[in-house]
BABAGU-983939 format. One record per atom (N, C-alpha, C): residue in one letter; chain; atom name; x negated, y negated, z. Coordinates in steps of 0.001 Angstrom, whole numbers, plus 524288, in hexadecimal, padded with zeros to 5 digits. Atoms other than C-alpha are relative to their C-alpha. Example, Ala and Ser with C-alpha at 12.3 -4.5 7.8 and 13.67 -1.06 7.14 Angstrom:
TORMAR code unit site     x     y     z
TORMAR    a    A    N 7FC86 804A6 80000
TORMAR    a    A   CA 7CFF4 81194 81E78
TORMAR    a    A    C 7FC7C 7FB50 80000
TORMAR    s    A    N 80334 804A6 7FFC4
TORMAR    s    A   CA 7CA9A 80424 81BE4
TORMAR    s    A    C 80302 7FBBE 802DA
***
This chain:
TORMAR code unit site     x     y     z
TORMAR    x    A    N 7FB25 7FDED 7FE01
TORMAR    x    A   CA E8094 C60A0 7909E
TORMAR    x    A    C 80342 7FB6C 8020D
TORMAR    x    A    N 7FB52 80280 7FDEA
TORMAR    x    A   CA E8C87 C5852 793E6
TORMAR    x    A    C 800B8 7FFC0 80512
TORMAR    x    A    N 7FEE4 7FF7D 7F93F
TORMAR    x    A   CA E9057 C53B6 7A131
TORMAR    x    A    C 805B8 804C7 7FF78
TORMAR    x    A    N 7FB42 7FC78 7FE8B
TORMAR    x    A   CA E99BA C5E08 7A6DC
TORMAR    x    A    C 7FDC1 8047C 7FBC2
TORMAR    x    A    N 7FFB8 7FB0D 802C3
TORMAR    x    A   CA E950F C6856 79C34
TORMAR    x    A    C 7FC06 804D5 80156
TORMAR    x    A    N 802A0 7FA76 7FDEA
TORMAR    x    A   CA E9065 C7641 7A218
TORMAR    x    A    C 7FC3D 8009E 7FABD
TORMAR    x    A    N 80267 800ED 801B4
TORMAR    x    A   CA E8459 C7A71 79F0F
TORMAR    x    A    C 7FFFD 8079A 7FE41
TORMAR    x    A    N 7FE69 7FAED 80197
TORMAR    x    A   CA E8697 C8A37 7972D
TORMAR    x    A    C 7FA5E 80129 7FD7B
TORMAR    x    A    N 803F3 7FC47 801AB
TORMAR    x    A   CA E7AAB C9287 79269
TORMAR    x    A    C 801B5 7FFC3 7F7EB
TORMAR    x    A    N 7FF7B 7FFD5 8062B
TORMAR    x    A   CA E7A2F C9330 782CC
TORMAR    x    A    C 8013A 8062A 7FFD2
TORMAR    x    A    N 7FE9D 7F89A 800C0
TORMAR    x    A   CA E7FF6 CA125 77D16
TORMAR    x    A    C 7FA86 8028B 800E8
TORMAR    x    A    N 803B1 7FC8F 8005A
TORMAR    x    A   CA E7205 CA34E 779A6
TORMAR    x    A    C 7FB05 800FE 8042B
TORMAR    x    A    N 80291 7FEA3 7FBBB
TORMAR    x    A   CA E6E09 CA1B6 7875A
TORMAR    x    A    C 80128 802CC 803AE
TORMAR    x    A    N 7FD8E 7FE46 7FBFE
TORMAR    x    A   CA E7601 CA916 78D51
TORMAR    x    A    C 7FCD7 80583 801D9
TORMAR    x    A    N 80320 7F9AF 7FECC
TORMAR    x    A   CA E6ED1 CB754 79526
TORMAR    x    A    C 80088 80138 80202
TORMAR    x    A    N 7FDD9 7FADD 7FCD3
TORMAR    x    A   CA E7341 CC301 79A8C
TORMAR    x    A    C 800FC 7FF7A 8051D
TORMAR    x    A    N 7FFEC 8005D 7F9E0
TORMAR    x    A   CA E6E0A CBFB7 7A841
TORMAR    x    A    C 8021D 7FDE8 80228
TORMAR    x    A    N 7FC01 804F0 7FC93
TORMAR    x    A   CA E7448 CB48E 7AC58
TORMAR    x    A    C 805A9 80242 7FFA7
TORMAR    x    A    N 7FBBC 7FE12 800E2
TORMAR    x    A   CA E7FEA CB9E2 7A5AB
TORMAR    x    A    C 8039C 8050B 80328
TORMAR    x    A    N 7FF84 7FCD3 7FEA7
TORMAR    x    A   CA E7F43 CC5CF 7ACFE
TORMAR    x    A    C 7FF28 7FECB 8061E
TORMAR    x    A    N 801C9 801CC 7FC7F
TORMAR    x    A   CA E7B83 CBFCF 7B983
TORMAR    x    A    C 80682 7FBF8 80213
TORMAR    x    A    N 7F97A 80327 7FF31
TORMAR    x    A   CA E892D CB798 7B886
TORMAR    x    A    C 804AA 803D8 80257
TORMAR    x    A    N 7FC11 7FC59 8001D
TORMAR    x    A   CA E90A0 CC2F7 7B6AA
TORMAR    x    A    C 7FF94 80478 80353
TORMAR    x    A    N 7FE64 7FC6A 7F986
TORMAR    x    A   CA E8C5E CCA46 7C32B
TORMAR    x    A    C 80468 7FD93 80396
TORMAR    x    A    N 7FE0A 8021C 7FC34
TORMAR    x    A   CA E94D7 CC183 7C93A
TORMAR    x    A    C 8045C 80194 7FE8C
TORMAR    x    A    N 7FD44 7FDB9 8007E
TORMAR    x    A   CA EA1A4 CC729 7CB2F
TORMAR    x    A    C 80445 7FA08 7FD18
TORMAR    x    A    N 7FC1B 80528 80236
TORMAR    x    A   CA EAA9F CBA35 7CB42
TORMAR    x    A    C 7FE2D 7FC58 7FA8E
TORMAR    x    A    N 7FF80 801D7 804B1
TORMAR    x    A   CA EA3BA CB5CA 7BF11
TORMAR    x    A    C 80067 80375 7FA55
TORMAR    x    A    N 7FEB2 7FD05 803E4
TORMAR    x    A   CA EA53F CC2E1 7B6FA
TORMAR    x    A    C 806F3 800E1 7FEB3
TORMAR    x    A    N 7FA4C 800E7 800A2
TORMAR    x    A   CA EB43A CC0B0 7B9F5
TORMAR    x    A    C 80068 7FB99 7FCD2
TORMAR    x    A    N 7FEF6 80504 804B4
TORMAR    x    A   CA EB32D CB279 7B3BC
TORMAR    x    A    C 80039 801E4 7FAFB
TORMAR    x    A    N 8024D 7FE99 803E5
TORMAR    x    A   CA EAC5C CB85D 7AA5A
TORMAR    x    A    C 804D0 803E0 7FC01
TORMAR    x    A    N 7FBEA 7FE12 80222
TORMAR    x    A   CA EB612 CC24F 7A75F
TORMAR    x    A    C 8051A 7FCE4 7FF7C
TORMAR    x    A    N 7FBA8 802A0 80297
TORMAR    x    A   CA EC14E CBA30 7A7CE
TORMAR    x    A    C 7FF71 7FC36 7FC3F
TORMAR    x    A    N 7FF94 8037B 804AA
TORMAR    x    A   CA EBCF4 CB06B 79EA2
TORMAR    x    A    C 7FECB 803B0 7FA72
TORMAR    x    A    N 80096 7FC80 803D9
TORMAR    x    A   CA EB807 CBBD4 79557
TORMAR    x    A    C 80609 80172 7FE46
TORMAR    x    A    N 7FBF8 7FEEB 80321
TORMAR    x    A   CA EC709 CC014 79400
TORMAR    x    A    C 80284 7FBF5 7FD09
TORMAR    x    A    N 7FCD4 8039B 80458
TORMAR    x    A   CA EC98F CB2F2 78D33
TORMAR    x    A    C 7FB1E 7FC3E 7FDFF
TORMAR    x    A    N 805AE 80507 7FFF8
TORMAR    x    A   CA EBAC2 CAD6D 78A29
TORMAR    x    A    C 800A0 7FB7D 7FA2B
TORMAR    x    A    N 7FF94 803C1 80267
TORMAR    x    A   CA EC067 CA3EE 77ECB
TORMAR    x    A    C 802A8 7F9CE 802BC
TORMAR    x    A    N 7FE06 8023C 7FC0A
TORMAR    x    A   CA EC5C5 C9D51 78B7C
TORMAR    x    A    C 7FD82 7FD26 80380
TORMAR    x    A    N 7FFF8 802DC 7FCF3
TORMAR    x    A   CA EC348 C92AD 793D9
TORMAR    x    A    C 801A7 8010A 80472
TORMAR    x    A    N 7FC07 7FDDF 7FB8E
TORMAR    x    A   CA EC7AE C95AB 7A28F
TORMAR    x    A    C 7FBED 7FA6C 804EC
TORMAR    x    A    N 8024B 8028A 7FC9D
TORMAR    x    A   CA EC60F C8A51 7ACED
TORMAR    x    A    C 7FE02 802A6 8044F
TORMAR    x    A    N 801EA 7FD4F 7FB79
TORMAR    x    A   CA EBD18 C8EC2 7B777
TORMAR    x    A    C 80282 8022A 803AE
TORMAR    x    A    N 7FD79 80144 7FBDA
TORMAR    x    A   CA EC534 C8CE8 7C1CB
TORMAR    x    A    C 8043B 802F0 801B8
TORMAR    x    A    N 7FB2F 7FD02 80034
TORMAR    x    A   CA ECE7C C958B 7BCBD
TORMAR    x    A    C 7FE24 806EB 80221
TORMAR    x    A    N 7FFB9 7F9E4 7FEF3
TORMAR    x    A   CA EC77B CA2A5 7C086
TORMAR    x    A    C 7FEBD 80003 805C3
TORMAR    x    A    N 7FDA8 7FDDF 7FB0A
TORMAR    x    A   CA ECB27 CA8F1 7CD7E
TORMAR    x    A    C 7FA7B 801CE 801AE
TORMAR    x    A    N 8041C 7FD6E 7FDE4
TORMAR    x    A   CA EBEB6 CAC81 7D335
TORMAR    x    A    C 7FFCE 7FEFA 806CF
TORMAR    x    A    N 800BD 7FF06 7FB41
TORMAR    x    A   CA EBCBA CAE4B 7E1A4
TORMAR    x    A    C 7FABF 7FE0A 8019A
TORMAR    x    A    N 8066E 80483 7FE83
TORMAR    x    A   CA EB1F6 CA3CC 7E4B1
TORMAR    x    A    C 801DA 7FAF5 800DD
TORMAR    x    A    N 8002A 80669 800A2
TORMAR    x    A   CA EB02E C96E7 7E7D6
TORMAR    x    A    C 7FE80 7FE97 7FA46
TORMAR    x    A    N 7FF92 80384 804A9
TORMAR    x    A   CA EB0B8 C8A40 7DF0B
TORMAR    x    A    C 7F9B1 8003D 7FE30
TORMAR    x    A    N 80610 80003 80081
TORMAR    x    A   CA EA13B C8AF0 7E0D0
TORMAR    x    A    C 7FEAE 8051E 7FF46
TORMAR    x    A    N 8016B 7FB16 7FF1E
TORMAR    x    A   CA E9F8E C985C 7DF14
TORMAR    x    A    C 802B0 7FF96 7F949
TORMAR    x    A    N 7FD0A 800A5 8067B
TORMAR    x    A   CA EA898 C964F 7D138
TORMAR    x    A    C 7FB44 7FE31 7FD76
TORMAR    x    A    N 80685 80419 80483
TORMAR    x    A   CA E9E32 C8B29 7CBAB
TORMAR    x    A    C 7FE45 80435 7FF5F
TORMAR    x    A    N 8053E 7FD9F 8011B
TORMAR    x    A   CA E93B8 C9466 7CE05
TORMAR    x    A    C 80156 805F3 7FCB6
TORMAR    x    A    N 7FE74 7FCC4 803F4
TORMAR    x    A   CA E9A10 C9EAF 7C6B3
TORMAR    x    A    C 801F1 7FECB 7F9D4
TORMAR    x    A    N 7FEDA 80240 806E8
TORMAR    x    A   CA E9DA0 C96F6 7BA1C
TORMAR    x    A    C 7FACF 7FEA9 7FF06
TORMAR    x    A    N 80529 801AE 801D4
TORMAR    x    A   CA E91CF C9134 7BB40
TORMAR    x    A    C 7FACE 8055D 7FE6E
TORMAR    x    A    N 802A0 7FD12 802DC
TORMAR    x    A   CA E8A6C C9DC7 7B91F
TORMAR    x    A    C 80112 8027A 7FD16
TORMAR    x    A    N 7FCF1 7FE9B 806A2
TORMAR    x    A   CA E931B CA307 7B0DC
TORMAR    x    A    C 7FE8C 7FCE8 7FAAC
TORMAR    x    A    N 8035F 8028A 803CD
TORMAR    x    A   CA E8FC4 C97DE 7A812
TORMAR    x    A    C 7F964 7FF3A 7FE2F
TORMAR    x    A    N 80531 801A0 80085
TORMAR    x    A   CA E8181 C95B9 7A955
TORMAR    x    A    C 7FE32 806B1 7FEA9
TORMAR    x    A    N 802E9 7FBD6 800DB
TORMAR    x    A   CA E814E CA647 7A6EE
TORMAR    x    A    C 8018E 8007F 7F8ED
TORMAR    x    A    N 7FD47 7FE53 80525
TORMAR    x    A   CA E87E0 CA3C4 799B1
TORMAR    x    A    C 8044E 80209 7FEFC
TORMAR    x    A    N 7FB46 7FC86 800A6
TORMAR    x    A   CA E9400 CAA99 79C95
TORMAR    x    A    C 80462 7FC7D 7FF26
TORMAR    x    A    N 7FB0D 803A5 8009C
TORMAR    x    A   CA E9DDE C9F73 79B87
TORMAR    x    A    C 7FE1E 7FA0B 7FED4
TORMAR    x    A    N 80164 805C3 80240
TORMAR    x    A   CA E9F06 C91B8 795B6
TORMAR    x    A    C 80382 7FC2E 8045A
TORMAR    x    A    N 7FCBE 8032F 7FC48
TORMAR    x    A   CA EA455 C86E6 79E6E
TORMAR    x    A    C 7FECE 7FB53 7FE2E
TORMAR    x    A    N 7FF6E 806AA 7FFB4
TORMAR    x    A   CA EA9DE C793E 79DD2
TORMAR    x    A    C 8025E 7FD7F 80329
TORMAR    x    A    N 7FC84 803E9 7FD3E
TORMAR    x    A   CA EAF32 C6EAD 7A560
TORMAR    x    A    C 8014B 7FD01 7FD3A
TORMAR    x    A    N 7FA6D 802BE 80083
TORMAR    x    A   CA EB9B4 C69F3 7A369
TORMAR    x    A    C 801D3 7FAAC 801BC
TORMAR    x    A    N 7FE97 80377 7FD97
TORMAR    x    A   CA EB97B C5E77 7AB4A
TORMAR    x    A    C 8051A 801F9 80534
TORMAR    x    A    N 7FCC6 7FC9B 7FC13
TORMAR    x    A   CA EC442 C6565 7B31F
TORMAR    x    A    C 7FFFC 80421 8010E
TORMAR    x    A    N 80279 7FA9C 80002
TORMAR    x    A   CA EBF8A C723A 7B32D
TORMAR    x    A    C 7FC42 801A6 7FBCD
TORMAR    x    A    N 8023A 7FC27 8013D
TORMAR    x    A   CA EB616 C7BF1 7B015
TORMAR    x    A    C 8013C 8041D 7FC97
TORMAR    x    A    N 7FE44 7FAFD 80219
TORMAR    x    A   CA EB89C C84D8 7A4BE
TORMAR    x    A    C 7FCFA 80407 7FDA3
TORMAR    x    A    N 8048E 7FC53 80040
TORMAR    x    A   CA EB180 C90A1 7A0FF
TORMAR    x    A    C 802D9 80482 7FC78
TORMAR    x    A    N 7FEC2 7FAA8 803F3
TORMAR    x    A   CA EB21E C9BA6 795A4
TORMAR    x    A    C 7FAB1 80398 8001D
TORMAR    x    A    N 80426 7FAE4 80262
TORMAR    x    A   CA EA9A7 CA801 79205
TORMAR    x    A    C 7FE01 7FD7C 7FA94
TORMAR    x    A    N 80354 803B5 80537
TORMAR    x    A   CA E9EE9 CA42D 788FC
TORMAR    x    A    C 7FF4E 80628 7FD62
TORMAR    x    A    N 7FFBC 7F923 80233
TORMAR    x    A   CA EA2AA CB390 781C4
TORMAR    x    A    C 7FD99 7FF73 7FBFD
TORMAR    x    A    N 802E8 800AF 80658
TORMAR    x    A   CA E9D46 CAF6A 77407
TORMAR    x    A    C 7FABA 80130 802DD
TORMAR    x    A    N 80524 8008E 7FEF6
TORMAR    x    A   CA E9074 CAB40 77BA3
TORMAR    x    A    C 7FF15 804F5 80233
TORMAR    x    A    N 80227 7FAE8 7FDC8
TORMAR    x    A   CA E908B CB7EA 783F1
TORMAR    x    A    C 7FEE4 80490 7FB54
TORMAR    x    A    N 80010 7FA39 803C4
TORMAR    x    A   CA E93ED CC25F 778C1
TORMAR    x    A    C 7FB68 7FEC4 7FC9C
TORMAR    x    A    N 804F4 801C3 804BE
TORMAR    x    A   CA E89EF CBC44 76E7E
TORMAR    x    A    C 7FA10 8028A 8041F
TORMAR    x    A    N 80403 8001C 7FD2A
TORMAR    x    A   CA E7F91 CBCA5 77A21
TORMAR    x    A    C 7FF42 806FA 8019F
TORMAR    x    A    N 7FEA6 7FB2F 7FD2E
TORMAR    x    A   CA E8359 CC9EA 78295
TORMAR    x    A    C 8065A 802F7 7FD8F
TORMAR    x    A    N 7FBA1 7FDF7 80260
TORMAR    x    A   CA E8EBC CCFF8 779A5
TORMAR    x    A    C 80133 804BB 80503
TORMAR    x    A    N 7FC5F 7FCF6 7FCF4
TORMAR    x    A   CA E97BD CD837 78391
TORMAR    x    A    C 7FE59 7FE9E 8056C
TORMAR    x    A    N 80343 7FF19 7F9C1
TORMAR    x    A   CA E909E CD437 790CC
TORMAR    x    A    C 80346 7FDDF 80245
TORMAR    x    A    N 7FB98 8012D 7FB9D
TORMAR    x    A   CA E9D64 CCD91 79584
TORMAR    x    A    C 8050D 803CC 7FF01
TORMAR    x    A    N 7FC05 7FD92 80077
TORMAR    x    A   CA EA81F CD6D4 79063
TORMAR    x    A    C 7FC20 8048C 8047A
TORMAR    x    A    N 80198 7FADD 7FC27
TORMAR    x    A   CA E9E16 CE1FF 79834
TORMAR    x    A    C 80098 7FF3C 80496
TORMAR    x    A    N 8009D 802DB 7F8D6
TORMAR    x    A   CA E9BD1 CD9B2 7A544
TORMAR    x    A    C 805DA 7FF38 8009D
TORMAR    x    A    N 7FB58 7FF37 7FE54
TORMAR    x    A   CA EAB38 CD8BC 7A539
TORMAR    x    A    C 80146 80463 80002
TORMAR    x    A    N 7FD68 7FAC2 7FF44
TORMAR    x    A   CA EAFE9 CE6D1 7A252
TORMAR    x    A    C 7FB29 802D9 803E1
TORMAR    x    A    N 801A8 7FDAA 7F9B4
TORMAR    x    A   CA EA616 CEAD8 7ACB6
TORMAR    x    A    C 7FFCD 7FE72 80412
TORMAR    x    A    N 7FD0F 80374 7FC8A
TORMAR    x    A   CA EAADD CE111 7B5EF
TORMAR    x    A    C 8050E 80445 801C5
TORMAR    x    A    N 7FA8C 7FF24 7FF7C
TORMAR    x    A   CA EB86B CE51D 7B315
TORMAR    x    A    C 80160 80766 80350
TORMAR    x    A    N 800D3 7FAA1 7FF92
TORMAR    x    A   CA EB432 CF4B9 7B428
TORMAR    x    A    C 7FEB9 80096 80613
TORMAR    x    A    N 8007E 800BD 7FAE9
TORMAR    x    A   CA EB268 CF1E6 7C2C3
TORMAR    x    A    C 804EF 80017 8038C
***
């Protein structure tokens, strides 16, 4: 691995639990959903509104990534991060369009 290059789960490692274990968390099923309405997209970290500390952020990208749910790079000036949707649907087909519309159904 490259200096500076995050370290992401392979598609074909990706599993339910962790995945599902991410997505109890409220402020990261919002990430989650907002990058799902544009997941061919890039969005700098930094840019989503969440109600936490800067340390409380990390630790939410960071399990977001290490559960498989998003790809991340640095940038050297930022942090950017997309939905890894190919890798999810191939793996768990519908398990993020469901965990959002029953989010949203709240």
């Amino acid at each position: 691995m490259a200096a500076g290059e995050l370290e992401h789960p392979r598609a074909d490692e990706l599993e339910v639990g962790p995945i599902l274990l991410a997505l109890a968390d409220a402020n990261r099923r919002r990430v989650v959903a907002e990058l799902a309405e544009r997941p061919d997209e890039e969005r700098l970290c930094a840019s989503f509104d969440l109600p936490v500390s800067k340390s409380s952020r990390t630790r939410h990208w960071r399990v977001l990534r290490e559960a498989g749910l998003v790809y991340q790079r640095d940038a050297g000036n930022g942090l950017y991060m997309r939905l890894r949707k190919d890798d999810l649907d191939r793996r768990f087909p519908g398990l993020i369009p469901a965990v959002i519309a029953a989010d949203s159904a709240h």
